[in-house]
C-alpha positions in Angstrom: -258.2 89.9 -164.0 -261.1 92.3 -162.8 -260.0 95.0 -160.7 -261.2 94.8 -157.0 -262.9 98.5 -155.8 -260.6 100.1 -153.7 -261.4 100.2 -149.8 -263.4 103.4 -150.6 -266.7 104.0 -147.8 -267.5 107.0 -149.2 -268.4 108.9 -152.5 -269.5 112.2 -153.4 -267.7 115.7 -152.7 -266.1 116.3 -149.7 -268.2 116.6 -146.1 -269.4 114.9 -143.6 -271.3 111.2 -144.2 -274.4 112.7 -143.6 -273.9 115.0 -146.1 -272.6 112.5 -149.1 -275.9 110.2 -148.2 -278.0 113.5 -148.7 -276.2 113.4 -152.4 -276.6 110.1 -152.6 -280.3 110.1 -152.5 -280.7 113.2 -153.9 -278.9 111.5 -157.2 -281.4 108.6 -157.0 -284.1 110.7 -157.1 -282.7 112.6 -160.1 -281.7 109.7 -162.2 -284.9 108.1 -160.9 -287.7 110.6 -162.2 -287.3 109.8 -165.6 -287.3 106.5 -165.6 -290.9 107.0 -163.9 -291.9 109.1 -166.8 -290.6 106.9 -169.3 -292.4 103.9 -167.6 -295.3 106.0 -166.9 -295.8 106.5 -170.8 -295.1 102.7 -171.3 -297.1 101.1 -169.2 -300.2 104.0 -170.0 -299.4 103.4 -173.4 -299.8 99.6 -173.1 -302.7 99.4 -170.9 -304.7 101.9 -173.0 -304.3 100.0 -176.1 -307.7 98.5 -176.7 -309.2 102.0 -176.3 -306.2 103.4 -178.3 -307.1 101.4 -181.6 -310.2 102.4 -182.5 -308.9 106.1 -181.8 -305.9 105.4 -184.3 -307.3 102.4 -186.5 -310.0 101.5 -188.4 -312.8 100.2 -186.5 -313.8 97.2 -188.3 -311.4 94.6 -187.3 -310.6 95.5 -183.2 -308.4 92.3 -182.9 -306.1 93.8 -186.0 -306.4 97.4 -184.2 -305.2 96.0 -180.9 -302.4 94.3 -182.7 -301.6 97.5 -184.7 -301.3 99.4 -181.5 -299.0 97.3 -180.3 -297.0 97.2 -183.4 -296.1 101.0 -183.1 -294.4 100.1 -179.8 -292.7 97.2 -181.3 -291.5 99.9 -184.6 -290.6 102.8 -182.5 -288.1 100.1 -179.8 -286.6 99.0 -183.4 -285.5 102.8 -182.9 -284.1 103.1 -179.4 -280.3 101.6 -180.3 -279.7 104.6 -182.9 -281.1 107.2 -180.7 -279.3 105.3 -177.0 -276.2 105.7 -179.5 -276.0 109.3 -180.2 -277.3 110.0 -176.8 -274.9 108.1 -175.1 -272.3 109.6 -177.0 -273.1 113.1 -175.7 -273.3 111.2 -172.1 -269.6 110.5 -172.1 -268.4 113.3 -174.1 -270.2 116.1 -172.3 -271.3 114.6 -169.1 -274.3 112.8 -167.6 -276.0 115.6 -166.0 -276.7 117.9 -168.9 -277.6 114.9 -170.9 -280.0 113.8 -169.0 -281.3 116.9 -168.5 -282.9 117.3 -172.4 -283.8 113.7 -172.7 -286.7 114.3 -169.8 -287.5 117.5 -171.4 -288.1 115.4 -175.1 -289.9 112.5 -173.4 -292.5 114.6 -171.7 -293.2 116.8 -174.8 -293.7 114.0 -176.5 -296.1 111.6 -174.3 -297.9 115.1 -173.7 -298.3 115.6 -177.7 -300.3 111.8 -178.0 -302.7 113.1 -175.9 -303.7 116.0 -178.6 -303.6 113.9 -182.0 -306.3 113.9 -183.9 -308.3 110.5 -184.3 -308.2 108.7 -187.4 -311.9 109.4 -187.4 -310.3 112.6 -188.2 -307.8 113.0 -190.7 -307.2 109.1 -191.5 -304.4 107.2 -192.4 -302.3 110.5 -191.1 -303.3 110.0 -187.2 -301.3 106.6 -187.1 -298.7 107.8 -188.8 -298.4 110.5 -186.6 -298.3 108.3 -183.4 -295.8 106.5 -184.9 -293.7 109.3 -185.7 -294.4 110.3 -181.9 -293.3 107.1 -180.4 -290.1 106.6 -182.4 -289.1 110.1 -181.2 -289.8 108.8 -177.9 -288.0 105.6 -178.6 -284.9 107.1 -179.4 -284.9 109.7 -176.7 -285.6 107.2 -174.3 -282.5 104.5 -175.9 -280.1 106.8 -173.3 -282.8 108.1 -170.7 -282.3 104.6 -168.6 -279.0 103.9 -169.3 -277.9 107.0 -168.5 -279.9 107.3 -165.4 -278.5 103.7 -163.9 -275.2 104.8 -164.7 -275.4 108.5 -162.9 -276.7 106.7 -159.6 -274.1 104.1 -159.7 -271.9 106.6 -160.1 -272.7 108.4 -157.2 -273.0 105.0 -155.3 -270.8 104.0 -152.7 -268.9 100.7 -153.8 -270.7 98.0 -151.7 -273.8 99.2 -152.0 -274.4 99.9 -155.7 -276.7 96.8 -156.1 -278.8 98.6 -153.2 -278.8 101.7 -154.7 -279.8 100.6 -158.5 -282.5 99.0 -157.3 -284.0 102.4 -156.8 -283.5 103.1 -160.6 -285.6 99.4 -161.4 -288.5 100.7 -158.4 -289.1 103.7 -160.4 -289.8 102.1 -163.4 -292.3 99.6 -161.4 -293.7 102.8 -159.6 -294.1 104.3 -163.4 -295.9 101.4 -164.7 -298.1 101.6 -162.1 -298.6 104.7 -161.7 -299.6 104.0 -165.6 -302.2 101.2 -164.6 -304.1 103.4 -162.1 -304.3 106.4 -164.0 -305.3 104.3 -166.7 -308.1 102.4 -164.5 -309.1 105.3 -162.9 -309.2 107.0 -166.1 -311.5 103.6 -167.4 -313.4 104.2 -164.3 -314.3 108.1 -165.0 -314.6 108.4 -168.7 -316.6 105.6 -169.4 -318.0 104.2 -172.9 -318.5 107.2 -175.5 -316.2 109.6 -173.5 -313.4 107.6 -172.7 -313.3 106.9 -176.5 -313.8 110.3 -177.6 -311.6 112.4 -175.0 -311.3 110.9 -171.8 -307.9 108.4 -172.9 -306.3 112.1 -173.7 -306.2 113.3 -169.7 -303.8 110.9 -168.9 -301.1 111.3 -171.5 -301.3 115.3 -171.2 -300.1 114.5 -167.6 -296.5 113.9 -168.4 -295.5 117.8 -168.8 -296.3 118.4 -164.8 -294.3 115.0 -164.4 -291.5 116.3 -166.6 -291.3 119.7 -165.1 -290.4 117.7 -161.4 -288.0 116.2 -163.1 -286.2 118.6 -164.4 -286.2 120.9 -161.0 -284.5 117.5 -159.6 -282.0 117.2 -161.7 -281.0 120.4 -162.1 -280.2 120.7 -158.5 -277.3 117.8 -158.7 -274.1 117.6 -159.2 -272.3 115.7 -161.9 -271.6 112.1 -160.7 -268.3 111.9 -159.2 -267.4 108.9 -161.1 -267.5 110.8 -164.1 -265.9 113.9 -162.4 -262.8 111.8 -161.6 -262.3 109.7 -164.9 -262.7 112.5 -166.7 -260.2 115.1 -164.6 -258.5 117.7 -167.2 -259.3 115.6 -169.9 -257.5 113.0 -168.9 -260.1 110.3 -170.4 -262.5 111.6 -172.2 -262.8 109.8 -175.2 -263.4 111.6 -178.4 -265.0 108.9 -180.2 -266.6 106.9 -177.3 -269.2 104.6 -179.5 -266.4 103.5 -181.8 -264.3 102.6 -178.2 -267.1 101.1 -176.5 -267.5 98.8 -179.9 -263.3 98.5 -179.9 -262.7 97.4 -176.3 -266.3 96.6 -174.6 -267.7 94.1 -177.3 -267.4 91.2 -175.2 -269.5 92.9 -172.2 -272.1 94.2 -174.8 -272.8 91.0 -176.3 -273.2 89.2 -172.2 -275.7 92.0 -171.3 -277.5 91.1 -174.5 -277.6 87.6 -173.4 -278.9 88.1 -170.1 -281.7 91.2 -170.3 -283.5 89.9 -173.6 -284.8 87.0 -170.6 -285.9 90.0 -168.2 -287.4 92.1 -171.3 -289.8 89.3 -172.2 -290.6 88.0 -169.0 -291.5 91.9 -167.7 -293.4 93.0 -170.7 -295.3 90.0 -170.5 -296.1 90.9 -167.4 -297.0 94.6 -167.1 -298.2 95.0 -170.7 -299.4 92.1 -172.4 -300.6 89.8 -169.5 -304.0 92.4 -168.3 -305.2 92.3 -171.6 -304.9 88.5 -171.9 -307.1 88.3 -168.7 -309.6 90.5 -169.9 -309.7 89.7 -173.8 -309.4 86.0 -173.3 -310.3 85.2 -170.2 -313.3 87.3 -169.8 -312.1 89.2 -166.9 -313.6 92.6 -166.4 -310.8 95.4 -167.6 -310.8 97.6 -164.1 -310.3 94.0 -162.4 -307.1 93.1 -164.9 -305.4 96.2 -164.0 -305.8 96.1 -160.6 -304.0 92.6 -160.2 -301.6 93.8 -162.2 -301.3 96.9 -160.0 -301.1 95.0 -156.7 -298.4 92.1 -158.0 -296.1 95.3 -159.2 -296.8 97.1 -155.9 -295.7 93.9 -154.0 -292.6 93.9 -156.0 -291.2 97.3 -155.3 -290.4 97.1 -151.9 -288.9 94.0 -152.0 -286.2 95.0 -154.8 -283.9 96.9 -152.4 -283.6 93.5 -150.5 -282.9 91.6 -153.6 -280.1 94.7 -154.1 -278.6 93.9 -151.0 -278.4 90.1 -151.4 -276.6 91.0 -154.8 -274.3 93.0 -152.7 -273.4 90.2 -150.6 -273.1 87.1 -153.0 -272.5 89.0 -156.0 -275.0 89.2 -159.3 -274.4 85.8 -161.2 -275.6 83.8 -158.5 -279.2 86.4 -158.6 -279.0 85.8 -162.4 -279.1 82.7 -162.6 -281.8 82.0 -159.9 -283.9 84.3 -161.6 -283.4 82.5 -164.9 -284.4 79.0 -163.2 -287.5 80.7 -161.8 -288.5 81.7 -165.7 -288.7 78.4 -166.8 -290.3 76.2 -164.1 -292.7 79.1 -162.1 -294.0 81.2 -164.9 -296.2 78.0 -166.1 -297.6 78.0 -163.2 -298.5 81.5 -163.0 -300.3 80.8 -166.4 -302.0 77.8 -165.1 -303.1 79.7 -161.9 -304.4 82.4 -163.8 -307.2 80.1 -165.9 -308.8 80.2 -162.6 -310.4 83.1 -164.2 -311.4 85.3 -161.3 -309.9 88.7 -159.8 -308.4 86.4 -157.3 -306.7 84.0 -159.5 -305.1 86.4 -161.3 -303.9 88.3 -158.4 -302.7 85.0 -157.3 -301.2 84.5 -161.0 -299.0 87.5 -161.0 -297.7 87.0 -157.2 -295.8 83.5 -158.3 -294.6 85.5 -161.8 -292.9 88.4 -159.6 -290.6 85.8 -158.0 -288.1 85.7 -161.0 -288.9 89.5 -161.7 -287.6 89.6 -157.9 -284.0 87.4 -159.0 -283.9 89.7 -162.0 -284.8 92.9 -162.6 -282.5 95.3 -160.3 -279.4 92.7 -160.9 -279.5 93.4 -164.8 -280.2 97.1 -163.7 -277.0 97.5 -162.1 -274.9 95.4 -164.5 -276.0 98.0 -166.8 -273.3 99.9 -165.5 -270.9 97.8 -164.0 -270.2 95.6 -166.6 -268.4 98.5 -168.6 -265.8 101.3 -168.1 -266.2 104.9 -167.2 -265.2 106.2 -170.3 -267.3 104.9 -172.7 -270.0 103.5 -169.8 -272.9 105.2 -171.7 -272.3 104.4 -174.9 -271.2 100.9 -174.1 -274.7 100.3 -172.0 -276.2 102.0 -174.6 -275.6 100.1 -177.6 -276.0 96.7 -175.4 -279.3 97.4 -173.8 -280.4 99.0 -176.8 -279.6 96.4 -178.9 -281.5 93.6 -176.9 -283.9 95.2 -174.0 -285.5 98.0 -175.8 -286.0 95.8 -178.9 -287.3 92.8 -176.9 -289.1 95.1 -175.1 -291.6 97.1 -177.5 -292.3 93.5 -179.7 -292.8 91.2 -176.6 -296.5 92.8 -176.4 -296.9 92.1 -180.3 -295.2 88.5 -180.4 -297.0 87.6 -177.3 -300.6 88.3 -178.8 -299.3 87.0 -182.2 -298.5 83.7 -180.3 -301.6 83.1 -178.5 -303.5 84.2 -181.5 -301.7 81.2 -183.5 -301.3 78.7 -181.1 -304.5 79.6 -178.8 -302.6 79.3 -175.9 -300.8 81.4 -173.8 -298.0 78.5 -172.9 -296.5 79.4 -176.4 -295.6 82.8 -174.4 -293.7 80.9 -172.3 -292.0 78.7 -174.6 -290.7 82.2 -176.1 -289.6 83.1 -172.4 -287.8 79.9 -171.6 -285.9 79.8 -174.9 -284.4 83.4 -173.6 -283.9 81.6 -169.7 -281.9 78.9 -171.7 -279.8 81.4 -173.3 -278.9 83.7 -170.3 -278.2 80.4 -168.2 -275.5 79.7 -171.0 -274.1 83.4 -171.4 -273.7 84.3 -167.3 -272.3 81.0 -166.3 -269.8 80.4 -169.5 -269.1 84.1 -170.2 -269.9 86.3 -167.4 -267.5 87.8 -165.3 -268.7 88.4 -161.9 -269.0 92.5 -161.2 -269.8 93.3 -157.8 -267.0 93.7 -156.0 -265.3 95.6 -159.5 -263.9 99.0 -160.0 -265.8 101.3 -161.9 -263.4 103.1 -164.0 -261.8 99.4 -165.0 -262.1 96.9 -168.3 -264.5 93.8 -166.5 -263.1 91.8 -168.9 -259.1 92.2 -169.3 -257.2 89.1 -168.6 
């Protein structure tokens, strides 16, 4: 049977409760600030992509450029489960901390180093492949970034509240994407025509090393997570070979996270990347207008994740789950439908009725990223599983989604995609899920 969490109402090193909330939030905001960057990069990345392609492509097919650019997200996410592997390794060998420490240092090098390729106008073919070579560094770097960040704040979580406090790790990836779509409107707005081709798009990704360098002041100034600090007490369980353990004993946990989160990668990467350039491309709707819906539906969501935490906390994740899943299938139509209005308001409108299963969703699978495995092998584990079906889903959901409405001419094969995922997470948490918020940590979720 799951173990129950022990009666414990407070985490953290010794001191008053004051002073263990202080750590608490101070964890959050160190897990957090590289899931902002990582989101940041993502969402610029996405959002930038018609202005991208003719940078990086050949200029004489832009619908083939467009798809191009989106196909070096889709390559480099084919990358993330080999790179979330070996970092999640060093996660559970050497700590969480220091891990996460270089991967913030690797992702902001890296987004800053886009913004000073050359063009393909410039040294051809070469300028492609050297964005791709870019992004796959990115994609493996950033495999362990989120796991390992979701797990260090858990970590650090008090017991009853961890579905509260993860939620924190899903905001900053919402306030990273939309930090993404402003800069990138504002950039739009600037730099336009000739000059946003030539050098304005550059400005934004040269941001990330000032956005790095925060993050590394914050996390250098935590502690490692308690969690980890007890499990791993004189050695006691540190495992030397943690992917081959978290493939031994966790297998049935990874394969249930895989069932559930490819449903929340599709149906958020819809959302945030592919969905803006579907209004403007298709629809006809001005590109400054696109983003900005797309801005105010994700600001709408963020502060309402901490309550969807809470309600986790109170009547556990599966029920959230499988809400949320529901919500995919009969309310995202709708969303479509809404948005053929055509207008700014229509597809503000749109994106309001699609955050309502990113609402069920999103922090719940966040915090099952950690609680559905064991402390010993907890990165690797969440690694490998998120890896293996998020980050993949992920980087081709922008690329299959344009593919799809390119073939069938209508964006309801999108959500044919997303309801066959709904389908399959509806199967996997009621038949196989065991139920993980009221669980111990450090414990196997599914002994018997």
């Amino acid at each position: 049977m799951s173990a129950v969490a022990p009666p414990t109402t407070a985490v953290g090193p010794q001191g008053t409760e004051a002073e263990k909330r202080k750590a608490i939030r101070r964890a959050i905001g160190a897990g957090s600030i590289g899931n902002f960057v990582e989101q940041f990069d993502y969402g610029l990345y996405g959002y930038m992509a018609p202005v991208l392609a003719p940078a990086f492509f050949p200029q004489s097919n832009q619908a083939a450029a467009v798809l191009s650019t989106y196909a070096i997200i889709a390559i480099a996410c084919l990358f993330r489960p080999l790179g979330g592997t070996l970092v999640g390794r060093w996660g559970d060998r050497v700590g969480r901390k220091k891990t996460l420490l270089w991967t913030i240092v690797f992702m902001g090098v890296t987004t800053a180093m886009i913004g000073a390729l050359p063009t393909y106008q410039q040294i051809g073919i070469l300028a492609p492949l050297l964005l791709l070579f870019l992004r796959v560094i990115q994609g493996m770097v950033s495999g362990g970034e989120y796991v390992g960040a979701v797990a260090f704040i858990v970590e650090w979580a008090e017991p009853k509240r961890r579905g509260y406090y993860a939620s924190y790790a899903s905001n900053s990836c919402f306030l990273g994407i939309l930090a993404g779509a402003g800069t990138a409107a504002l950039t739009s707005w600037l730099f336009e025509g000739p000059t946003l081709d030539s050098w304005g798009w550059r400005i934004p990704f040269l941001l990330a090393l000032p956005l790095s360098a925060v993050g590394i002041w914050l996390r250098q100034r935590i502690d490692e997570s308690p969690e980890f600090i007890r499990a791993t007490e004189g050695g006691a369980d540190v495992v030397k070979a943690p992917i081959r353990d978290a493939l031994r004993t966790q297998w049935r946990p990874i394969l249930t996270f895989c069932g559930v989160s490819i449903m929340l990668a599709i149906l958020s990467y819809t959302w945030v990347t592919f969905y803006p350039e579907y209004l403007t491309g298709t629809l006809g709707l001005p590109r400054w207008m696109a983003l900005t819906s797309n801005a105010i539906s994700v600001a709408v969501l963020i502060p309402l994740l901490p309550l969807a935490g809470t309600i986790s906390d109170r009547i556990g994740r599966k029920p959230m789950l499988i809400s949320g899943a529901v919500a995919c299938i009969v309310l995202v139509p709708l969303a479509f439908w809404v948005g053929e209005g055509g207008t700014f308001g229509a597809a503000v409108a749109s994106q309001l009725i699609y955050i309502i299963p990113e609402f069920f969703l999103t922090g719940i699978v966040t915090v099952c990223t950690a609680e559905l495995f064991a402390t010993r092998s907890r990165f690797s584990a969440s690694a490998i599983a998120y890896n293996s079906s998020f980050s993949i889903f992920m980087g081709i959901t922008p690329f299959v989604a344009a593919l799809l409405v390119s073939s069938f001419d209508t964006i309801y094969a999108v959500w044919v995609y997303l309801a066959a995922a709904a389908l399959l997470a509806l199967v996997v948490v009621s038949t196989f899920m065991t139920e993980t918020y009221r669980t111990h940590l450090g414990a196997d979720k599914f002994t018997t």
